[in-house]
C-alpha positions in Angstrom: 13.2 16.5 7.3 13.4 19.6 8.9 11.5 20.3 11.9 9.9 16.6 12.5 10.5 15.4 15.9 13.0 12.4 15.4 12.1 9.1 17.6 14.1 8.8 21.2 15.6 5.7 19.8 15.9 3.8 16.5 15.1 0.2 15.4 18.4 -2.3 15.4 19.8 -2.5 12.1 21.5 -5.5 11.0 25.2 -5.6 9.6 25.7 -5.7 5.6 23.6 -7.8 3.6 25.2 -7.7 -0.1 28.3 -7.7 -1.8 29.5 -4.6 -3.1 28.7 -5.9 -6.7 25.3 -7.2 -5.9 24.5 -3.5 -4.3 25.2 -2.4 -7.4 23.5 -4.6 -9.9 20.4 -4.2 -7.1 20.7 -0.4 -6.7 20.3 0.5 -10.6 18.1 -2.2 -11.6 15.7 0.0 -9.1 17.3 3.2 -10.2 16.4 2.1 -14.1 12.8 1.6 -12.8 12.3 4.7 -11.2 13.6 6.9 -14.3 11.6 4.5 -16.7 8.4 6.0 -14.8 9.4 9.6 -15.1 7.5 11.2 -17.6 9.1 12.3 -21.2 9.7 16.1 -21.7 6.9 16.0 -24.0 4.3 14.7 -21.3 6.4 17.1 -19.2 5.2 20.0 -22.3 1.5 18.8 -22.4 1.4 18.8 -18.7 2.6 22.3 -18.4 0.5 23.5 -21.3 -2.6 22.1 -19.9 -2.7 23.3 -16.7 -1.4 26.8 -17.7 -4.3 27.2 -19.5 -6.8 25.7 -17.0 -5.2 28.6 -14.6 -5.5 31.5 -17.2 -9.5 30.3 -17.4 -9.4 30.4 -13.8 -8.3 33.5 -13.2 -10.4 35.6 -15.6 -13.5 33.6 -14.6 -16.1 35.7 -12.5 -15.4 33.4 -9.5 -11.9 34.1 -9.0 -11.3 37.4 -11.0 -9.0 39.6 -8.7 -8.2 37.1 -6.4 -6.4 34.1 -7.9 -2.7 35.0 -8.9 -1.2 31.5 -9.6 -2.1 27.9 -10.6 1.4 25.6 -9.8 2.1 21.9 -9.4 3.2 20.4 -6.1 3.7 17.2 -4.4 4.8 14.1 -6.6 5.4 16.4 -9.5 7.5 19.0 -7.7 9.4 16.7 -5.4 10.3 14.5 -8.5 8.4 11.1 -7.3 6.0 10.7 -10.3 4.6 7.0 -10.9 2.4 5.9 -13.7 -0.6 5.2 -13.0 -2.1 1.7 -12.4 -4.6 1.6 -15.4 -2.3 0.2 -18.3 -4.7 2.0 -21.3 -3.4 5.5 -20.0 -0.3 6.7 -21.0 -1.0 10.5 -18.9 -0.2 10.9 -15.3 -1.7 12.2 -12.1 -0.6 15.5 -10.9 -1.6 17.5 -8.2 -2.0 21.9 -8.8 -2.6 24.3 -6.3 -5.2 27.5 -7.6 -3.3 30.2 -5.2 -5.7 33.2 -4.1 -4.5 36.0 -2.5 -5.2 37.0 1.1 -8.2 39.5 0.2 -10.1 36.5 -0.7 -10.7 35.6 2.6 -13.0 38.7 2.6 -15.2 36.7 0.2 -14.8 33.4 2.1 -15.4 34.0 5.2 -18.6 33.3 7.7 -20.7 30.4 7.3 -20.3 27.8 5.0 -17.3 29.7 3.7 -14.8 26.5 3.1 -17.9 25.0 1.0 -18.8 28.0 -1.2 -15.5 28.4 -1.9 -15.1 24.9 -2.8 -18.4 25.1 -4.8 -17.3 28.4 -6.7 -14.5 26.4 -8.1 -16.5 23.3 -9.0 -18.7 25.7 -11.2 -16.0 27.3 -12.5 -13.5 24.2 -13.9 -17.3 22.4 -14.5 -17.9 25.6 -17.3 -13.9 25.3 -18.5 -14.4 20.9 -18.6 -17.4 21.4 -20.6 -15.6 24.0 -23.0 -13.2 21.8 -23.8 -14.8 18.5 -23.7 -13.2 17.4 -20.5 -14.4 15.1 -17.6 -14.7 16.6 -14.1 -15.4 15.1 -10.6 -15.4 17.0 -7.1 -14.0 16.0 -3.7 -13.7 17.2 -0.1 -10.7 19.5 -1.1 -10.1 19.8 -4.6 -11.7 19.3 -7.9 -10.3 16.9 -10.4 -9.9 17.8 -14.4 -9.2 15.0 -16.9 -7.8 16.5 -19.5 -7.1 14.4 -22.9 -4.8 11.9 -22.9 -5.5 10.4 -20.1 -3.9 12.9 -17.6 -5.7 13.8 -14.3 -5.3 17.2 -12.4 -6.4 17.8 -9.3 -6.9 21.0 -8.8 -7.3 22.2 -4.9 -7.6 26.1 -3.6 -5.4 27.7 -1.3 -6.0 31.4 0.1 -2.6 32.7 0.6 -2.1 33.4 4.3 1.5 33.7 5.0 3.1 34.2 8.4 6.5 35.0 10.3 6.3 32.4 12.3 7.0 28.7 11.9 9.4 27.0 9.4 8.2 28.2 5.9 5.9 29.9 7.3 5.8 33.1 4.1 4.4 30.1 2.1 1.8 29.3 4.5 -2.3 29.1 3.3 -5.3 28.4 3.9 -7.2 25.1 2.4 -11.1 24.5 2.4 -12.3 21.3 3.5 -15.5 20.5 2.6 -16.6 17.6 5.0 -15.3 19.7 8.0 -16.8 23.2 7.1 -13.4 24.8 7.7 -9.8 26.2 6.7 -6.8 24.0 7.5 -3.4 25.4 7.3 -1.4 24.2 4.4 2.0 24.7 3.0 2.9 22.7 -0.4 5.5 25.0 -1.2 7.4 24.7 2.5 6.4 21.2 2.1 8.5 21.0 -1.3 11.7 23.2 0.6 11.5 21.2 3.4 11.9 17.9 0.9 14.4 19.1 -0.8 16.9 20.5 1.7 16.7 16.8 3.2 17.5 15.0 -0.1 20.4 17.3 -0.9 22.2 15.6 2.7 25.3 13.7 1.5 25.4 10.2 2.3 28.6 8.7 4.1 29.7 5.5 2.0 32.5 4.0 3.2 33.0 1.2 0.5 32.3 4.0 -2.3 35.5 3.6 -4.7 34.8 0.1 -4.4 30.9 0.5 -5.4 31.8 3.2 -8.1 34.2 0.2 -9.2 31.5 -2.3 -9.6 29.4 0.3 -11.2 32.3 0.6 -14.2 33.0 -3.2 -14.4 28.9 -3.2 -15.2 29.2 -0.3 -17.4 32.7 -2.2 -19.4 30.5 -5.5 -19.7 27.5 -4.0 -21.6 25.1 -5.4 -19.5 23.2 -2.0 -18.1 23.5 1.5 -20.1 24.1 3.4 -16.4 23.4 7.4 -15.6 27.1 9.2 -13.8 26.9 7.6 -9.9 27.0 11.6 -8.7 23.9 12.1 -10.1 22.1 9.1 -9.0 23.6 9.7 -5.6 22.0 13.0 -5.7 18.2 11.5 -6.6 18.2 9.1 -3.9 15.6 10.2 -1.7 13.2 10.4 -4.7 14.0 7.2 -6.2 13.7 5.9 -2.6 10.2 7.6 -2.4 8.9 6.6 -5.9 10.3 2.7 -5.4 8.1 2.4 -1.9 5.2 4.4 -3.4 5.4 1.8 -6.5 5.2 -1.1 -3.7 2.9 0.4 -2.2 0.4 0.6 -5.3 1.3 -2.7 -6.0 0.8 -4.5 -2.6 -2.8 -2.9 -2.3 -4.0 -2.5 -5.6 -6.5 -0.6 -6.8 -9.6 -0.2 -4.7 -12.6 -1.1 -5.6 -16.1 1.1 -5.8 -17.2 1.4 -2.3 -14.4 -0.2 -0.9 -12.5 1.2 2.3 -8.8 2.3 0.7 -6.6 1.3 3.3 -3.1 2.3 1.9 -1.0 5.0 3.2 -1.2 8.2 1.6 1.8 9.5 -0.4 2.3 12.2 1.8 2.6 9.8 4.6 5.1 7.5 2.6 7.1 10.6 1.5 7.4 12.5 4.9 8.4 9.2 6.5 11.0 8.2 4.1 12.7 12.2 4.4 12.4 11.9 8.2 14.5 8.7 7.8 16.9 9.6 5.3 17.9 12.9 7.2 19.1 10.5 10.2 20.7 7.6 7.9 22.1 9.4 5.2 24.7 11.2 7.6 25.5 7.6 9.0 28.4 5.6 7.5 26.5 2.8 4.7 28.8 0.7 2.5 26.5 1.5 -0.4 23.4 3.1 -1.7 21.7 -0.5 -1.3 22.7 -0.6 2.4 21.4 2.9 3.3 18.0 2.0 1.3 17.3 -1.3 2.9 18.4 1.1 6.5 15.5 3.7 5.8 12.8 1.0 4.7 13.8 -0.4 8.3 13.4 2.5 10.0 9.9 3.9 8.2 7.9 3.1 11.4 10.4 5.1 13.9 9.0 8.2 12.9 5.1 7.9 13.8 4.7 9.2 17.2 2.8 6.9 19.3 0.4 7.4 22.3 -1.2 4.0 24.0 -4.6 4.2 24.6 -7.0 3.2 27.2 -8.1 0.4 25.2 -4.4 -0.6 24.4 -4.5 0.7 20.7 -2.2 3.6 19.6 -3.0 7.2 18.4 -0.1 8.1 15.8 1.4 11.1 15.0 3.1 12.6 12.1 3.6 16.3 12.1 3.3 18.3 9.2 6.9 19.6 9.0 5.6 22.9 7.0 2.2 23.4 8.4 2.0 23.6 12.4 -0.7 21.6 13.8 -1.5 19.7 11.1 -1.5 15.2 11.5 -0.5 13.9 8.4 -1.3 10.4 10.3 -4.9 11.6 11.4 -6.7 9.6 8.9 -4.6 6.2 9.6 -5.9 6.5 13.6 -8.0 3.3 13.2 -6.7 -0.4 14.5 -7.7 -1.6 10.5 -5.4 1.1 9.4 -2.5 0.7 11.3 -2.8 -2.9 11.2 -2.7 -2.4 7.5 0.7 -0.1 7.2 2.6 -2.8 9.6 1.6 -5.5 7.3 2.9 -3.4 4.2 6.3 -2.3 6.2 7.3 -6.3 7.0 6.1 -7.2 3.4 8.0 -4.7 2.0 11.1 -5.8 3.9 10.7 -9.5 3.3 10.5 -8.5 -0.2 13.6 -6.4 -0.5 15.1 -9.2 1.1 14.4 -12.0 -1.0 15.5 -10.1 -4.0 18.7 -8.7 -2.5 19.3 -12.3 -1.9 18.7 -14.0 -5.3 20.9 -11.5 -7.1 23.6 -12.2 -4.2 23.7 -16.0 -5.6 23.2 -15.0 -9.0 20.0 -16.5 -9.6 18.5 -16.8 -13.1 16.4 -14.4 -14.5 13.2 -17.1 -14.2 14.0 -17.1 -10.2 14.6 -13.2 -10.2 11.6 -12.3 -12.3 8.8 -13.7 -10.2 10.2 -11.7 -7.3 10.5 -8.7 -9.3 6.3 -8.8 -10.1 5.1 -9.9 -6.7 7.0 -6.6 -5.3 6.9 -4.0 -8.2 4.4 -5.4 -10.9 3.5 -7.3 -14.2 4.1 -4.4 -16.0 7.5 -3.8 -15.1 8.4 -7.1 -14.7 7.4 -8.1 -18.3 9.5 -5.3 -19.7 12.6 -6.7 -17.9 11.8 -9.4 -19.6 11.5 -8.0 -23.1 14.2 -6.0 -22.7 16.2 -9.1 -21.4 15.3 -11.1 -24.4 16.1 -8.6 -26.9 19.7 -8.3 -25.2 20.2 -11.6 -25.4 19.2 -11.9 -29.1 22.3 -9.1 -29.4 25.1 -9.9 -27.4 28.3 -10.6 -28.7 29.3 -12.5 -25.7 28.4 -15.8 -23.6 27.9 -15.2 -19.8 26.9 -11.8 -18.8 22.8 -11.2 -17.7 21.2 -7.9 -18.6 18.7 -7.1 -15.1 17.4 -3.9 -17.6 18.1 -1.3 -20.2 17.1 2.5 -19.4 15.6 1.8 -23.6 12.7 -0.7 -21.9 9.5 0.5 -21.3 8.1 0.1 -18.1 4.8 1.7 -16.4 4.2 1.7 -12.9 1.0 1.8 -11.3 -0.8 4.6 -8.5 -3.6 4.6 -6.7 -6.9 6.2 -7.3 -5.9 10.1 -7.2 -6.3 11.8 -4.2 -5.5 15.3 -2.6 -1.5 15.6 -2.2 -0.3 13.6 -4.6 -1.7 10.2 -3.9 
C-alpha cells in the first residue's frame, strides 16, 4: 500500500506447496465463498436507500443544517470486503458511513468539549430520525450506530472536512471526534479507499498461469464448479484475500461476549496488513493465485513495526498510509493483545495448510469438511455440504466431487460492529 514503510527484510517463504490443479480447485472453492458473502443488488438497493435517507434527515436537521454536505459508505463496503454477519437470524449487513461536514463547522466545534458536543449533537439528531422511523440506536466513542429494518446496522461517524496539500491524499483529509479522548484525530476514509485500491489493481506475476488457466477449464468441462472468467478473479484478489482472513478471523474468535475484553484485530488492521503485503508479493513471480495467497498470509506480521521495550515486550506500529500520524496498531500495544494476533497468524497458517493438503491427496469430502468449519464456519461448511449433496443427486457421471456451487448459500460471520468497518 502506498506510503507504508515496508520491513528491512521479509520472512523465508517455502517452495511450492500444491499442484497446479489442486491451486485451482483450492483457490475458487475460497473465491466461491467470498462472492457467496457479497451482498445481492437488492441488499445493495436497500442499503443505498437507507442510508440516503438517514443523510437527507441529517442534513436538514437543526444540528447540522449548513454544515453537512454528504453521508457516503467506506471501509468494508467501499473496498469490496463485505462479510455477513455472525448472528445467523440476520440476513442485513454491517456497513460503515461517514456524515461529512464542511470546514466551517469547526467554527461550531471548537473549544472545550468540542469532539463531545459534536458527538452528542449527532446522537440527538439520528436518536429523533431512529425514533421516527421505529429504529434502534446505540452510541460509541466515535460514531453512532442506526439499525435500520432488516437487520442492517449503520454506523454512522462525523468527519469535519479538513483537507490539506500535504501528505498522500491529503484533499481528502478530516477531522474525527473522539469521545473518550476529548479530541479531533485526523482521518482519511476516502485516501484510505484510493490508497486500497491502487494496491489491488498491481498485476500478479504467475509463471505457471496457462497451465492454471488450464486446470481452471478442465474444472469448468467436468461440471464440477460453475466458475467466474480467471481475469476477473485475478483482478479481486486482494479483496477476496481480505474478506477470507477477515472470515477466519471472525471465526477463530467468535463473538465476544457482554463485558468481555475483544481481543481480535480490527479490520482495518487485517486490511492494511494484507495491502502492505500484497504490494511486495504480487510483483514477485507465484505459480498461482494459491501460492501468492498462502505468501501474503506468511508475511502478515512483516509489516508491524516493532520497538523492544525495557521490559522486553514490543510497541507496534502500523501507520496510517492516508492519515499522517495516526497508529492503526495503537490499540493492540498490550502483551494479551499481541500474544493474541500471533496465535491467530500460526493458526491461520496451520489451517490453510492442512486444507491445501487434503485437497492435494484428494480427500473425501467427510475429511475436507471438518477442516472447512474449524477454519471458515458451520454455516459455510453446511452449505458445501448441501450444495454437495444436491450435485450428487444430479450428476450424470461417476467420479468427479463438487467442492461448491456459486447457487449455495452460504453466510459468513463478523464481529460485533465497530468504527472502520469491523
Amino acid at each position: 500500500m502506498a506510503a507504508l514503510s515496508y520491513p528491512r527484510t521479509y520472512t523465508s517463504i517455502p517452495g511450492r506447496r500444491a499442484s497446479t490443479r489442486s491451486s485451482a480447485r483450492f483457490f475458487y472453492l475460497v473465491d466461491a465463498i467470498g462472492r457467496l458473502h457479497e451482498p445481492t443488488q437488492t441488499q445493495l438497493d436497500a442499503l443505498e436507500s437507507s442510508y440516503l435517507s438517514t443523510g437527507e434527515f441529517l442534513a436538514e436537521c437543526s444540528e447540522f443544517k449548513g454544515y453537512l454536505h454528504e453521508i457516503h459508505s467506506h471501509g468494508s463496503r467501499q473496498l469490496g470486503t463485505l462479510v455477513r454477519p455472525m448472528d445467523e437470524s440476520r440476513e442485513g449487513f454491517d456497513i460503515d458511513l461517514i456524515a461529512r461536514l464542511r470546514p466551517t463547522a469547526m467554527g461550531k466545534y471548537e473549544g472545550p468539549n468540542a469532539p463531545v458536543r459534536l458527538l452528542n449533537d449527532l446522537h440527538s439528531a439520528v436518536e429523533r430520525y431512529a425514533k421516527a422511523h421505529g429504529l434502534g440506536i446505540r452510541r460509541w466513542e466515535r460514531c453512532v450506530t442506526l439499525e435500520y429494518a432488516g437487520g442492517m446496522f449503520a454506523d454512522i461517524a462525523p468527519v469535519i472536512d479538513a483537507p490539506s496539500q500535504f501528505g498522500l491524499y491529503g484533499d481528502t483529509l478530516g477531522r474525527i471526534p473522539d469521545r473518550d479522548k476529548r479530541l479531533y484525530d485526523l482521518t482519511n476514509p476516502r485516501g484510505y479507499a484510493k490508497g486500497f485500491d491502487k494496491a489491488a489493481t498491481i498485476s500478479p506475476a504467475f509463471t505457471s498461469i496457462l497451465a492454471f488457466s488450464e486446470a481452471l477449464n478442465t474444472e469448468k468441462r467436468a461440471d464440477v464448479v460453475p466458475l467466474p472468467d480467471s481475469q476477473e478473479v485475478f483482478g479481486r484478489l486482494l479483496s477476496r484475500l481480505v474478506q477470507l482472513l477477515k472470515l477466519h478471523r471472525n471465526v477463530a474468535f467468535g463473538q465476544t461476549t457482554s463485558g468481555a475484553d475483544d481481543l481480535a484485530p480490527s479490520s482495518i488492521i487485517i486490511t492494511t496488513l494484507a495491502a502492505a503485503a500484497y504490494a511486495v508479493q504480487a510483483p514477485r513471480p507465484h505459480d498461482s493465485p494459491l501460492e501468492l495467497l498462502l505468501d501474503i498470509v506468511e508475511t502478515l506480521p512483516d509489516y508491524f513495526e516493532r520497538t523492544p521495550l525495557p521490559n522486553g515486550g514490543e510497541y507496534w506500529l502500523l501507520a496510517n498510509p492516508s492519515a499522517p500520524g495516526e497508529n492503526l496498531a495503537s490499540g493492540m500495544n498490550t502483551p494479551t493483545r499481541q500474544a493474541a494476533f500471533n496465535s491467530w497468524h500460526r493458526l491461520i497458517k496451520m489451517q490453510l495448510a492442512d486444507i491445501v493438503e487434503a485437497i492435494e491427496r484428494n480427500a473425501g469430502m467427510d475429511v475436507l469438511l471438518p477442516k472447512l468449519e474449524a477454519a471458515f464456519g458451520k454455516r459455510a461448511a453446511r452449505a458445501i455440504r448441501d450444495e454437495e449433496a444436491r450435485l450428487r443427486h444430479n450428476a450424470t457421471s461417476i467420479g468427479k466431487v463438487a467442492l461448491v456451487s456459486a447457487g449455495a448459500s452460504i453466510a459468513t460471520t463478523a464481529r460485533a460492529h465497530t468504527f472502520f468497518g469491523d
